[in-house]
ChimeraX commands (.cxc) that place a marker at each C-alpha (Angstrom):
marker #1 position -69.54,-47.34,51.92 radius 0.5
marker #1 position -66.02,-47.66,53.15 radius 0.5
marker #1 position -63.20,-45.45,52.22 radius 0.5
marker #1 position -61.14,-45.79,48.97 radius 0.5
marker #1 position -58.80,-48.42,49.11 radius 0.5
marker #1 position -56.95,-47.46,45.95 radius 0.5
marker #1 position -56.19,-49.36,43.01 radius 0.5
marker #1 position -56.06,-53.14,42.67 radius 0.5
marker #1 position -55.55,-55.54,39.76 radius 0.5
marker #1 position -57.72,-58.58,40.25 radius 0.5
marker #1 position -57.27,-62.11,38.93 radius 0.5
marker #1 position -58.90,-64.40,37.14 radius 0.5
marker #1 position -61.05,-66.63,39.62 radius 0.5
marker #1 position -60.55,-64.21,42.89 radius 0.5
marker #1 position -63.54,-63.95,44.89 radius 0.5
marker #1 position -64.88,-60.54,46.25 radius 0.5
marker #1 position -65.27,-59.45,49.38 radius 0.5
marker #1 position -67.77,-56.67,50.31 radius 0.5
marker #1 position -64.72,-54.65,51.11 radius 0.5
marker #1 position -62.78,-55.47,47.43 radius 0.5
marker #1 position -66.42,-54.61,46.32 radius 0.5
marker #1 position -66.94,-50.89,48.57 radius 0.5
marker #1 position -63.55,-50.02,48.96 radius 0.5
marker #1 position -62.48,-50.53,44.99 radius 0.5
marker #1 position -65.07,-50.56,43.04 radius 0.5
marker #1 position -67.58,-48.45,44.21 radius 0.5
marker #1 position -65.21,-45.36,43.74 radius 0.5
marker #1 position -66.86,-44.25,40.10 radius 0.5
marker #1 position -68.33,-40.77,40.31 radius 0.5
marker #1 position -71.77,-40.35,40.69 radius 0.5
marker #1 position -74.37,-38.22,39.46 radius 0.5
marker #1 position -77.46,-36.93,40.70 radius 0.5
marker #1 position -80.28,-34.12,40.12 radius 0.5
marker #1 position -78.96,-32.00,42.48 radius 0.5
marker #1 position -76.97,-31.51,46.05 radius 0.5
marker #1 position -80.25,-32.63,47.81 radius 0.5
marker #1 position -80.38,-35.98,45.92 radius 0.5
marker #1 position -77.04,-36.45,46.56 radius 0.5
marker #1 position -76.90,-35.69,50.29 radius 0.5
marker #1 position -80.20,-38.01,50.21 radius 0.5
marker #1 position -78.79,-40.55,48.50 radius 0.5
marker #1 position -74.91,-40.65,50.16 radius 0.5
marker #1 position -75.58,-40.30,53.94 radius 0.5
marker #1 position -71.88,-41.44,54.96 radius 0.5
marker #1 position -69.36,-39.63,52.48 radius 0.5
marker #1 position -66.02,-41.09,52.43 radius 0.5
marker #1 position -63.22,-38.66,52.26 radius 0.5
marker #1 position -62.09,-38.26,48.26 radius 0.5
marker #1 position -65.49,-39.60,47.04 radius 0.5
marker #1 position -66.87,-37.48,43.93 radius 0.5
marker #1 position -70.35,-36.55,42.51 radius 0.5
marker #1 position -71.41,-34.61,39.73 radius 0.5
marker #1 position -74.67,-32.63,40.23 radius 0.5
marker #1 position -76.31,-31.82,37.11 radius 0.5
marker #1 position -78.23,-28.85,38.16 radius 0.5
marker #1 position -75.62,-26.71,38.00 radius 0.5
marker #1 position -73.27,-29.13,35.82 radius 0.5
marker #1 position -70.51,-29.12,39.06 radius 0.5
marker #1 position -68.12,-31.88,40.18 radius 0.5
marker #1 position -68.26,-32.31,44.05 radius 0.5
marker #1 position -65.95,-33.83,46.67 radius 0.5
marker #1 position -65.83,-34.67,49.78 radius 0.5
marker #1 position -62.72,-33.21,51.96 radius 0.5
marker #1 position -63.99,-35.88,55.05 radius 0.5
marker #1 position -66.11,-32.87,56.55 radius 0.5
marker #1 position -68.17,-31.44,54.09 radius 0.5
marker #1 position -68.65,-31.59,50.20 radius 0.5
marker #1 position -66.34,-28.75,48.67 radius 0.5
marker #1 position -66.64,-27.82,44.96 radius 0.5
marker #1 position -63.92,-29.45,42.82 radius 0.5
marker #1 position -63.37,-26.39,40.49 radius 0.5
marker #1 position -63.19,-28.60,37.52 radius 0.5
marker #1 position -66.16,-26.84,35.73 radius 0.5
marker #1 position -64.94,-27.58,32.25 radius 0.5
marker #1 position -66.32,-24.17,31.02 radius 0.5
marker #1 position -63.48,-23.21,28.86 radius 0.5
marker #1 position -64.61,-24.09,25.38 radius 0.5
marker #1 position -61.57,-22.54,23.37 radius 0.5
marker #1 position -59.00,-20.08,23.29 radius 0.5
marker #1 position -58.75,-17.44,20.52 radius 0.5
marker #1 position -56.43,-15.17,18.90 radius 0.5
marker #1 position -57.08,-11.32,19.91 radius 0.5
marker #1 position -55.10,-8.10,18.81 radius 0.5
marker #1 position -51.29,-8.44,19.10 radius 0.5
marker #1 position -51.87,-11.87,19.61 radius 0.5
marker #1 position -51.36,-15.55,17.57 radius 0.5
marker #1 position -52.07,-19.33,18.24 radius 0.5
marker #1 position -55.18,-20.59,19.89 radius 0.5
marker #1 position -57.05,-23.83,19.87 radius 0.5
marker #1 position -60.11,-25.52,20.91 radius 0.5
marker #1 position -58.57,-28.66,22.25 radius 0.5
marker #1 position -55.27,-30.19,23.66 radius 0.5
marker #1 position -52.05,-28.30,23.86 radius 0.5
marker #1 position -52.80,-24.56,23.22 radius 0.5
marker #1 position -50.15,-22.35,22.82 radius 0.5
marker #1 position -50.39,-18.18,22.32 radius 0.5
marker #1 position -48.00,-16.34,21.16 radius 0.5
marker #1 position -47.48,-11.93,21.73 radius 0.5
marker #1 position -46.79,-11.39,18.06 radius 0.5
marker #1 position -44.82,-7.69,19.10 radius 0.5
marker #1 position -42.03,-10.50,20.07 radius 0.5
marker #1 position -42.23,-11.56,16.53 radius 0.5
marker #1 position -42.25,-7.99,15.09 radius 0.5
marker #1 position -38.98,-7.17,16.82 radius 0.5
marker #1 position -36.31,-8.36,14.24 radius 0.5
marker #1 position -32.99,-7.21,15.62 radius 0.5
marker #1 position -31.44,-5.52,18.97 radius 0.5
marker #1 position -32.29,-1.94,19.57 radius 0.5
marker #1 position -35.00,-2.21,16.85 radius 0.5
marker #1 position -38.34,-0.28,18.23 radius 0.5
marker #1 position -42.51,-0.95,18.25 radius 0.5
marker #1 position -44.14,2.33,16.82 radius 0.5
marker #1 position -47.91,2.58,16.18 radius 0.5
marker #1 position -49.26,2.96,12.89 radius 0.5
marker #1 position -52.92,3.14,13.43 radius 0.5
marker #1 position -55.38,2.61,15.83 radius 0.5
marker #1 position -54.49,-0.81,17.15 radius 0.5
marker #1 position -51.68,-1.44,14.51 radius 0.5
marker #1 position -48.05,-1.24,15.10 radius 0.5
marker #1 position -44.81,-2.18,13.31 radius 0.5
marker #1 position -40.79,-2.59,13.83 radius 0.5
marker #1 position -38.72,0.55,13.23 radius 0.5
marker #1 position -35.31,-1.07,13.02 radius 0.5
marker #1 position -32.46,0.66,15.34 radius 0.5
marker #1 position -30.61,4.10,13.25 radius 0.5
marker #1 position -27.14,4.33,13.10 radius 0.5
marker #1 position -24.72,5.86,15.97 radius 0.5
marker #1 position -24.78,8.83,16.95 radius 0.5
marker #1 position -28.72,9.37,15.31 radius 0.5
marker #1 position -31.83,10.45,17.43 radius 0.5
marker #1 position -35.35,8.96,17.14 radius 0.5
marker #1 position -37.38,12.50,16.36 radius 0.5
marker #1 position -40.59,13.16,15.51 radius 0.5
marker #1 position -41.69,13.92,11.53 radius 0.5
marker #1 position -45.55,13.74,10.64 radius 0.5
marker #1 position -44.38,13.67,6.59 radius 0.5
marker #1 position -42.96,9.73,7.63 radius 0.5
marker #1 position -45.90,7.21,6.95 radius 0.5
marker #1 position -47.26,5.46,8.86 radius 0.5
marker #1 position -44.29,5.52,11.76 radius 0.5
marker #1 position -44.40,9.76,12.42 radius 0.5
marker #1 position -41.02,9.33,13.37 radius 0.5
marker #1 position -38.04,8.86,12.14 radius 0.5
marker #1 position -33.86,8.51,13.04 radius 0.5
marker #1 position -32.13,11.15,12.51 radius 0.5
marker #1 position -28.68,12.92,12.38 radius 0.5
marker #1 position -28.56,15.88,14.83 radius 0.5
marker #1 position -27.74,19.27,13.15 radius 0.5
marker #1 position -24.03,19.93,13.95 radius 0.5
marker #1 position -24.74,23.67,13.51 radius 0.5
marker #1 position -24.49,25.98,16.67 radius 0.5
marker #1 position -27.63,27.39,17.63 radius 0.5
marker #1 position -29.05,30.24,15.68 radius 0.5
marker #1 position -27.57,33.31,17.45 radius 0.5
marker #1 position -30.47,35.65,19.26 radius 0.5
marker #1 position -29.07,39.00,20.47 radius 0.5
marker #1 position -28.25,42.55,19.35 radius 0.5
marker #1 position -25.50,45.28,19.92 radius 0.5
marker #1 position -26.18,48.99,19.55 radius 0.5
marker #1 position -23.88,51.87,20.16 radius 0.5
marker #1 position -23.85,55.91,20.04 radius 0.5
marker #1 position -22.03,57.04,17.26 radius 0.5
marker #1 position -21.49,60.61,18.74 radius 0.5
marker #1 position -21.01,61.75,22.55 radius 0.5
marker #1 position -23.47,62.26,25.01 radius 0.5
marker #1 position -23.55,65.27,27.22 radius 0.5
marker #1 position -24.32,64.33,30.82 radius 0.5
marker #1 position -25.51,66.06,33.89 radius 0.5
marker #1 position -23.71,66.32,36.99 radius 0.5
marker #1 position -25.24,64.52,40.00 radius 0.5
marker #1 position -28.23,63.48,37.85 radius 0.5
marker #1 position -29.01,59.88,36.75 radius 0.5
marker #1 position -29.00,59.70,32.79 radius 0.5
marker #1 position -30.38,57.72,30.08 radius 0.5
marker #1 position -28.35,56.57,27.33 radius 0.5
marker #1 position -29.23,56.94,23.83 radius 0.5
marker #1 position -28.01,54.71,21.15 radius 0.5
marker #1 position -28.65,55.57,17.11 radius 0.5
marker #1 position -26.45,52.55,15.51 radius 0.5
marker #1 position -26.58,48.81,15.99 radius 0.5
marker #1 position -23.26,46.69,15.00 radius 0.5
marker #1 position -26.08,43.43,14.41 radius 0.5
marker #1 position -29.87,42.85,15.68 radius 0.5
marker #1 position -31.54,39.53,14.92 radius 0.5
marker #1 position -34.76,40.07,16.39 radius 0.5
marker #1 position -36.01,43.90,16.42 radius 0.5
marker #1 position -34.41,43.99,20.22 radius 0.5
marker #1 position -33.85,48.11,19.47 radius 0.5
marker #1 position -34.96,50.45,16.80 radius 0.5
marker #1 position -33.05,53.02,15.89 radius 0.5
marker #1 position -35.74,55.98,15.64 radius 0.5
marker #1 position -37.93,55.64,18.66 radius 0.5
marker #1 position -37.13,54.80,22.00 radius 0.5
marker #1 position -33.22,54.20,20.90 radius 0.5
marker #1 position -32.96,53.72,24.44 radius 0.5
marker #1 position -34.57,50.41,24.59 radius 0.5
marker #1 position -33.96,46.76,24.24 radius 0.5
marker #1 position -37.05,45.40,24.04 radius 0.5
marker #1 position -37.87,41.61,24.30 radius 0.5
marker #1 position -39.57,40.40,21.02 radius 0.5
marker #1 position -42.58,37.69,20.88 radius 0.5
marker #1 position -41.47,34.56,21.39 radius 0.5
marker #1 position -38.41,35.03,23.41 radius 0.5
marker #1 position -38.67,35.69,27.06 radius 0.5
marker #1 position -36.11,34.19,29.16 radius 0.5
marker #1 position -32.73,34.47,30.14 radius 0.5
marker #1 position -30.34,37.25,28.75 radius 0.5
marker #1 position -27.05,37.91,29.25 radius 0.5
marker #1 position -26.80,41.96,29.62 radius 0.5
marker #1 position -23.50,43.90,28.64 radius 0.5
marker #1 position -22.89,47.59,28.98 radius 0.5
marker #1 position -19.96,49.80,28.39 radius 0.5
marker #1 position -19.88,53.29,29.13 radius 0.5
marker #1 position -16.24,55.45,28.65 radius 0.5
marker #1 position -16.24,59.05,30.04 radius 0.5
marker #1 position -13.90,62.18,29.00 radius 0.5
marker #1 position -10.76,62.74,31.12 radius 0.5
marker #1 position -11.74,64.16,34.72 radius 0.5
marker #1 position -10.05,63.70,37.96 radius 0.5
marker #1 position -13.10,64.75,40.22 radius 0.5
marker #1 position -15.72,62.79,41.49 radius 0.5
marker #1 position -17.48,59.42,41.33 radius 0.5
marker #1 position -19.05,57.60,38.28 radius 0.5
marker #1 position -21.46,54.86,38.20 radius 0.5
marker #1 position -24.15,52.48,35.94 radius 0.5
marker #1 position -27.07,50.79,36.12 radius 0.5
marker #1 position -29.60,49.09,34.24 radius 0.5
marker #1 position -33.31,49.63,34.52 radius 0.5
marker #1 position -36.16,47.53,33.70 radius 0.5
marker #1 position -39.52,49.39,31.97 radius 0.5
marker #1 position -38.57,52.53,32.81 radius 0.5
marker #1 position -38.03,52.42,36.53 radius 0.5
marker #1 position -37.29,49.16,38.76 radius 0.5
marker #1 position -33.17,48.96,38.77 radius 0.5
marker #1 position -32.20,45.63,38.36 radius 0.5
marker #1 position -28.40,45.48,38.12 radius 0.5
marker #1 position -25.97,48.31,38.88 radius 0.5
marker #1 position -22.00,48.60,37.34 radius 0.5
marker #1 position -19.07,49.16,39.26 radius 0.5
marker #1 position -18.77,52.70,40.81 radius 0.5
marker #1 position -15.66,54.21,40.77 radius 0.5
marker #1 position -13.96,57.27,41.35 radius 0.5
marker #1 position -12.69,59.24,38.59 radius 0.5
marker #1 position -8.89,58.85,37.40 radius 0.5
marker #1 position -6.58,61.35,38.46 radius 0.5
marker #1 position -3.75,61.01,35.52 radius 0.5
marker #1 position -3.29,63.46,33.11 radius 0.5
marker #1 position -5.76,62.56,29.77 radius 0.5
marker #1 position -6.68,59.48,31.48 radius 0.5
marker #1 position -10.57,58.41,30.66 radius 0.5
marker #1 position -12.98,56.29,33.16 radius 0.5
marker #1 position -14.11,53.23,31.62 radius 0.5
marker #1 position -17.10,51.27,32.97 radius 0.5
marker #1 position -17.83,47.46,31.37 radius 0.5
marker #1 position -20.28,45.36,33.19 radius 0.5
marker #1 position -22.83,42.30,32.52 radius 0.5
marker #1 position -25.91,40.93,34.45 radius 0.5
marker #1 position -27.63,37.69,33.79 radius 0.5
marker #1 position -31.32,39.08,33.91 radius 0.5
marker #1 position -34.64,37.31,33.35 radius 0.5
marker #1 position -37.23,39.35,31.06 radius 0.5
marker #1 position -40.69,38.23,29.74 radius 0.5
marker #1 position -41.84,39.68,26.38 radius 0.5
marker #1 position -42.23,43.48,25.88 radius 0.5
marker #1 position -40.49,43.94,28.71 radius 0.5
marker #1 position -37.53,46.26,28.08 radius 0.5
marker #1 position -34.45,47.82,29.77 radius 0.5
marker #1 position -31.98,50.99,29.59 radius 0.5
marker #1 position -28.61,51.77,30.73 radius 0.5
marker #1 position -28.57,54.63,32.78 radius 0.5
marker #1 position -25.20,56.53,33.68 radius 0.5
marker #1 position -24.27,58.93,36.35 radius 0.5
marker #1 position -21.51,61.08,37.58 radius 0.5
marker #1 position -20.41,63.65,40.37 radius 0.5
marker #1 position -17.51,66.27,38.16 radius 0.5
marker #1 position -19.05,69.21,39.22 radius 0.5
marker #1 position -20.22,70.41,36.35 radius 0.5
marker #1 position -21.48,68.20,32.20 radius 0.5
marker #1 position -19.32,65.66,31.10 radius 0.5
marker #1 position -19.50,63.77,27.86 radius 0.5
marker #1 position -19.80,60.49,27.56 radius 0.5
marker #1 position -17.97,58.69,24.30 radius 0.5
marker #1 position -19.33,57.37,21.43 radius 0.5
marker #1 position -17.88,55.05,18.91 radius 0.5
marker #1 position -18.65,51.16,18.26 radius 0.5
marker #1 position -16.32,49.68,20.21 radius 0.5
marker #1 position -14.35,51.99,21.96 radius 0.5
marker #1 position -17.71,54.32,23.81 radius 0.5
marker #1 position -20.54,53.77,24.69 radius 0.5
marker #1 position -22.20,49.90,23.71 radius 0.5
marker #1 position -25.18,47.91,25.00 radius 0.5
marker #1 position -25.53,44.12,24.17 radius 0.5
marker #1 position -28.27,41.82,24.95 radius 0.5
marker #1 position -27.86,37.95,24.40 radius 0.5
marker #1 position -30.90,35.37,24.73 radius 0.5
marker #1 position -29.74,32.52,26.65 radius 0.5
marker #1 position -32.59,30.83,26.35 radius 0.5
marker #1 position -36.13,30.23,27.99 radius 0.5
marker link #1:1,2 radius 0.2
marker link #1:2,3 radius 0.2
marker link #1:3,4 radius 0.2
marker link #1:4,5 radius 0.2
marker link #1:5,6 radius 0.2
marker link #1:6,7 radius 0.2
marker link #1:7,8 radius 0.2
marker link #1:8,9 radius 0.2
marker link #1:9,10 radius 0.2
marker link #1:10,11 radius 0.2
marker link #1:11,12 radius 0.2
marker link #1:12,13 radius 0.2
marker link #1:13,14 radius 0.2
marker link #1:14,15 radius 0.2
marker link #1:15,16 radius 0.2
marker link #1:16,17 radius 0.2
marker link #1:17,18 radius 0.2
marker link #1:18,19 radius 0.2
marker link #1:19,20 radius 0.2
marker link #1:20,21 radius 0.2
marker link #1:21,22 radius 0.2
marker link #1:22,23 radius 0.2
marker link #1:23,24 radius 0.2
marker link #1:24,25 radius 0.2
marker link #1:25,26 radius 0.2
marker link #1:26,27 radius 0.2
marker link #1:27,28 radius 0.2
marker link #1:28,29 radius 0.2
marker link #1:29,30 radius 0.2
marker link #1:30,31 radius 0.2
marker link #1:31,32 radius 0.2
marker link #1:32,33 radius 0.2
marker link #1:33,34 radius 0.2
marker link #1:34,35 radius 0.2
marker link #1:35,36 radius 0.2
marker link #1:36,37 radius 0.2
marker link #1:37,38 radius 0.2
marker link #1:38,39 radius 0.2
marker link #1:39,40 radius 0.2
marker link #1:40,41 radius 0.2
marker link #1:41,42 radius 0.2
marker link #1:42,43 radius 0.2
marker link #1:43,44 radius 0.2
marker link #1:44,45 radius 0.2
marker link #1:45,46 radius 0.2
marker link #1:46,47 radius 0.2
marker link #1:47,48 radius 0.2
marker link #1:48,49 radius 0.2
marker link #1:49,50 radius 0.2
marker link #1:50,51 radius 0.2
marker link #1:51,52 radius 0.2
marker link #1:52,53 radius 0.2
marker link #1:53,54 radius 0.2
marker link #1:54,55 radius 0.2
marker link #1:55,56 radius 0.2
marker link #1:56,57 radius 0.2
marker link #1:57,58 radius 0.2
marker link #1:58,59 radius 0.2
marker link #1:59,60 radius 0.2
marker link #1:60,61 radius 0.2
marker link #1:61,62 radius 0.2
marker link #1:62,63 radius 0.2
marker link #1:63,64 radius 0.2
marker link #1:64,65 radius 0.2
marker link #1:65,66 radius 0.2
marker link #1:66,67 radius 0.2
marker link #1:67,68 radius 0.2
marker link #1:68,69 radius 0.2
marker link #1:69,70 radius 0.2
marker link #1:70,71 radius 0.2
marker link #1:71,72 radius 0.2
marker link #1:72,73 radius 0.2
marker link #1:73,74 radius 0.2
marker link #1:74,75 radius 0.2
marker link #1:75,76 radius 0.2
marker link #1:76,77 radius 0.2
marker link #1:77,78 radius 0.2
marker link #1:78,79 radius 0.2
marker link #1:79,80 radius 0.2
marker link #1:80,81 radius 0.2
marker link #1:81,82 radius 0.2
marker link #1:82,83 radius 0.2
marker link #1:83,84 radius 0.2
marker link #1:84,85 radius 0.2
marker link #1:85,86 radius 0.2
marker link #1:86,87 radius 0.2
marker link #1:87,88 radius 0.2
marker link #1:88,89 radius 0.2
marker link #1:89,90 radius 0.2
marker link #1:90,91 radius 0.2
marker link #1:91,92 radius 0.2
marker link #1:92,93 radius 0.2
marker link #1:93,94 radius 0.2
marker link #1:94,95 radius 0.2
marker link #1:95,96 radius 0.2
marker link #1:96,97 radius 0.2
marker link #1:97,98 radius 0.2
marker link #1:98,99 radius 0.2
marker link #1:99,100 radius 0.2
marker link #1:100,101 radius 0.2
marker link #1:101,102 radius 0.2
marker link #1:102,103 radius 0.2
marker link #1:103,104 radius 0.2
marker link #1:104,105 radius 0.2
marker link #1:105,106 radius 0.2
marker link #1:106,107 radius 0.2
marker link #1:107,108 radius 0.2
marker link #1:108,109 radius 0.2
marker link #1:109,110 radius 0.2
marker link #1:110,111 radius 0.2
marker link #1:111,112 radius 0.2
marker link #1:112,113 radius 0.2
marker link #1:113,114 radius 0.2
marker link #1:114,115 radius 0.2
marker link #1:115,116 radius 0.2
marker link #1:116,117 radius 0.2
marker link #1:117,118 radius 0.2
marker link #1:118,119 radius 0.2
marker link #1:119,120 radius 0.2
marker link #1:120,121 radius 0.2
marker link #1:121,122 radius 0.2
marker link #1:122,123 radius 0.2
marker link #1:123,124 radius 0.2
marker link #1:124,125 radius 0.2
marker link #1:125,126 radius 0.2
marker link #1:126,127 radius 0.2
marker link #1:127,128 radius 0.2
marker link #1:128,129 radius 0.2
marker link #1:129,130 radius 0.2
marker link #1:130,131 radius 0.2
marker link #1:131,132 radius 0.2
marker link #1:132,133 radius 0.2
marker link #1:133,134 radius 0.2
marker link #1:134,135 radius 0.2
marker link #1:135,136 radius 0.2
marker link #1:136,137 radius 0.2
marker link #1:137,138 radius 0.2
marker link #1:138,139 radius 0.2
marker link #1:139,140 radius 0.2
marker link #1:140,141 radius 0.2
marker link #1:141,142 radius 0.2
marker link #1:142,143 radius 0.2
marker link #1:143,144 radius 0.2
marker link #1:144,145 radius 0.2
marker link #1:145,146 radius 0.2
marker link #1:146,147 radius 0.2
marker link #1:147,148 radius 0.2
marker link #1:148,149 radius 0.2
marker link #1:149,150 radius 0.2
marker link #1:150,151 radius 0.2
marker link #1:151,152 radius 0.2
marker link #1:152,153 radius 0.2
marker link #1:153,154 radius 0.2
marker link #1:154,155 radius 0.2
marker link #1:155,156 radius 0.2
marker link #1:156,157 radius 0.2
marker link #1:157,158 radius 0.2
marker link #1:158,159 radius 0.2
marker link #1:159,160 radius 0.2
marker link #1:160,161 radius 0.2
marker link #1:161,162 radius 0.2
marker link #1:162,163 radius 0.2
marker link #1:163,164 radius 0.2
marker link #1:164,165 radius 0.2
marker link #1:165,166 radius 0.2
marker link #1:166,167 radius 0.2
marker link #1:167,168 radius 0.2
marker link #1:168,169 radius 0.2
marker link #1:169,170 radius 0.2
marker link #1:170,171 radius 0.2
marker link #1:171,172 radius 0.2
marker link #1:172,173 radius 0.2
marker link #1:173,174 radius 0.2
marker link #1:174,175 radius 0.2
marker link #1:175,176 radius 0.2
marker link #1:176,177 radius 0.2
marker link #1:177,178 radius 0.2
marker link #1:178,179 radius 0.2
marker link #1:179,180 radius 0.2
marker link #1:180,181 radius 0.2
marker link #1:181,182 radius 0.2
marker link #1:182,183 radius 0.2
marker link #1:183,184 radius 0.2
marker link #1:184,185 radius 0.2
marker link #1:185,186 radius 0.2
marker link #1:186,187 radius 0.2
marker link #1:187,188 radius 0.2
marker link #1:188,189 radius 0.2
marker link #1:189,190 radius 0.2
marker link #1:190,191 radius 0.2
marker link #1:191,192 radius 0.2
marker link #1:192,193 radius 0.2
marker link #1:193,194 radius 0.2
marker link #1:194,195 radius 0.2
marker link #1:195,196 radius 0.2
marker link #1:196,197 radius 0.2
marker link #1:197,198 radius 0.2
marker link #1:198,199 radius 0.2
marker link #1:199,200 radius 0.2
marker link #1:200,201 radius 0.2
marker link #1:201,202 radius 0.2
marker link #1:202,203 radius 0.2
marker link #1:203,204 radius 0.2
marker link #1:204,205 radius 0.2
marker link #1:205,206 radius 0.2
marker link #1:206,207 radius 0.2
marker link #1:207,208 radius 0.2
marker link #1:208,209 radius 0.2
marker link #1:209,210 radius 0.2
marker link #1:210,211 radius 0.2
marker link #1:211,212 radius 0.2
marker link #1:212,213 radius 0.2
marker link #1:213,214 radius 0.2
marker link #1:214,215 radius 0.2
marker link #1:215,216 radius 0.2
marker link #1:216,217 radius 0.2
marker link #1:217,218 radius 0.2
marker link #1:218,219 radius 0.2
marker link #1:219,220 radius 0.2
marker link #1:220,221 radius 0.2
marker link #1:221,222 radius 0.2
marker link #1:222,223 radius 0.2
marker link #1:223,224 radius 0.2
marker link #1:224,225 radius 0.2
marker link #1:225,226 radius 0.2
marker link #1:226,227 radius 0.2
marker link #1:227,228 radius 0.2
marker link #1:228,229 radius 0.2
marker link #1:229,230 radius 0.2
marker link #1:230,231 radius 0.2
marker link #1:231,232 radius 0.2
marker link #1:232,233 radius 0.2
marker link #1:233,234 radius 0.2
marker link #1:234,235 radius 0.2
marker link #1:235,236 radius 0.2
marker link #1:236,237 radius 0.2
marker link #1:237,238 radius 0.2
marker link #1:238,239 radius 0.2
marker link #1:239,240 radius 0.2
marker link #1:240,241 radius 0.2
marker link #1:241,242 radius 0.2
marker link #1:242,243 radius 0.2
marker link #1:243,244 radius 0.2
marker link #1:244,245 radius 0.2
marker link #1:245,246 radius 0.2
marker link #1:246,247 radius 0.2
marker link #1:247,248 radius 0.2
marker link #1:248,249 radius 0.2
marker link #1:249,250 radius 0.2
marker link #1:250,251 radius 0.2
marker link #1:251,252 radius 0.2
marker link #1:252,253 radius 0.2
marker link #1:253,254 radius 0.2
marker link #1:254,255 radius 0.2
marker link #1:255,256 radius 0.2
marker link #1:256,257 radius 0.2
marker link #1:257,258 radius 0.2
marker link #1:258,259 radius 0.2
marker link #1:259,260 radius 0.2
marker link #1:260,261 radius 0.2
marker link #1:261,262 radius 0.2
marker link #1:262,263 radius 0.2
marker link #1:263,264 radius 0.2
marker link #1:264,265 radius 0.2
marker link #1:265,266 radius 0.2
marker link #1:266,267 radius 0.2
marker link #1:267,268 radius 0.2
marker link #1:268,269 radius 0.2
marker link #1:269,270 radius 0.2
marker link #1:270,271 radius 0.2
marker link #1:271,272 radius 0.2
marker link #1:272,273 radius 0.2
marker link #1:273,274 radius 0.2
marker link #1:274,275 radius 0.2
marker link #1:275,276 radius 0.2
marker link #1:276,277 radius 0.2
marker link #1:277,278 radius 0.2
marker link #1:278,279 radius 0.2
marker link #1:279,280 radius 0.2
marker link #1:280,281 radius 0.2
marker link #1:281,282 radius 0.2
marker link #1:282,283 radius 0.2
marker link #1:283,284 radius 0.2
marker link #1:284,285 radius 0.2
marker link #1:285,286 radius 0.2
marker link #1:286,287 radius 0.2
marker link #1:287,288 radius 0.2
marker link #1:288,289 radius 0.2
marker link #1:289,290 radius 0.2
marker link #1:290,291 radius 0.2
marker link #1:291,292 radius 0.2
marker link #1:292,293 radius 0.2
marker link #1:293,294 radius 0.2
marker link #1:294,295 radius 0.2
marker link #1:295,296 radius 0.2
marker link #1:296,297 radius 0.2
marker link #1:297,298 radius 0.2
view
């Protein structure tokens, strides 16, 4: 059998040749039992000759070295519809479509799941809204939403000593404080351990730590402040100083530390000073001896 000659329009009257005959019209495809018949039966392939083996229901042909499989296996019988999806067909032209394209209505407008393997369009909020979460919303579970404009809710406290405190000389003394100006969260009680600020559940973190201590006019020696954490470990000192020397003039120590505490944990100012002998330390709300604590955050 000689190689495909192509396509040819004969006229009425025109004689064959056994080359019109081999080269045009023996170029149908074939079909036989298996690949055995057909190597059997075609034992000079022509390059771009076909056969169909019905064994295995494949279309064969022949590269001009060896039969290759065509790939045309025809098994596709249809094409259906799944989740999310539209369209199919079983013949000609079949289009799909992703119907989450067609759920989407306008820019900015989001897909949110309603159920297991549902979803739906939440159209786009209004400036200046957030997308937030809100399990009473069915079926979305969220929502836009307006932003509180409040501040924060304030966390802190600020305690003072309404009277004086007599202090050593030379010896390293804890305040006492037995009125609070504002406490949101039980930082200090004002019966036991009025020493303390103690961090409540929920609220370890950063704090911002202010301290004030004003001493009685005296012109000798040094004066200094510290903070202490649980009763022991210092973890930020105040400025030393030495005392003033003018007539009726008082020492006045104001300091902060940024400090990171972990519930239950709790700290104390503790105050020292070298006069030679007791010296008071002042009390009053604003103008002696203070102790604020500020949550920051966690």
């Amino acid at each position: 059998m000689a190689a495909g000659l192509g396509f040819k329009t004969f006229t009425t009257g025109e004689v064959l040749t056994a080359a019109d005959t081999n080269g045009y019209l023996m170029q149908g495809i074939n079909v036989f039992a298996s690949t055995a018949a057909r190597d059997a039966a075609i034992t000079s392939p022509q390059e771009g000759q076909f056969a169909y083996t019905k064994d295995t229901n494949s279309l064969w042909y022949y590269t001009g070295s060896a039969w290759a499989a065509s790939g045309a296996t025809g098994d596709i019988e249809g094409v259906t519809a799944g989740v999310g999806i539209t369209g199919g067909g079983t013949s000609g032209t079949v289009t799909i479509t992703n119907d989450m394209a067609t759920t989407i209505t306008a820019a900015g407008d989001i897909v949110v799941g309603t159920g297991s393997g549902t979803y739906d369009n939440l159209p786009i909020g209004t400036t200046a809204q957030v997308l937030t979460a809100d399990t009473t919303v069915s079926p979305y579970k969220v929502k836009w939403a307006t932003p509180s404009s409040g501040a924060a809710a304030f966390v802190g406290a600020k305690v003072y000593k309404s009277a004086s405190q007599s202090i050593p000389n030379a010896t390293w003394t804890t305040l006492t404080f037995n009125s609070e100006s504002f406490d949101t969260d039980g930082f200090h009680d004002t019966s036991s351990n009025t020493s303390r600020m103690t961090i409540p559940s929920g609220k370890g973190g950063k704090y911002l730590v202010q301290w004030q201590a004003v001493w009685d006019p005296n012109a000798t020696g040094s004066r200094n402040t510290k903070i202490t954490l649980n009763g022991g470990t210092d973890v930020a000192y105040g400025t030393w100083s030495m005392a003033l020397t003018g007539a009726g003039s008082s020492t006045i120590h104001a300091n902060t530390a940024v400090l990171s505490l972990s519930v239950a944990d709790y700290i104390e100012i503790q105050i020292g000073q070298e006069s030679g002998g007791n010296l008071n330390a002042n009390g009053g709300a604003n103008d002696g001896n203070t102790f604020s604590i500020i949550y920051l955050g966690a």
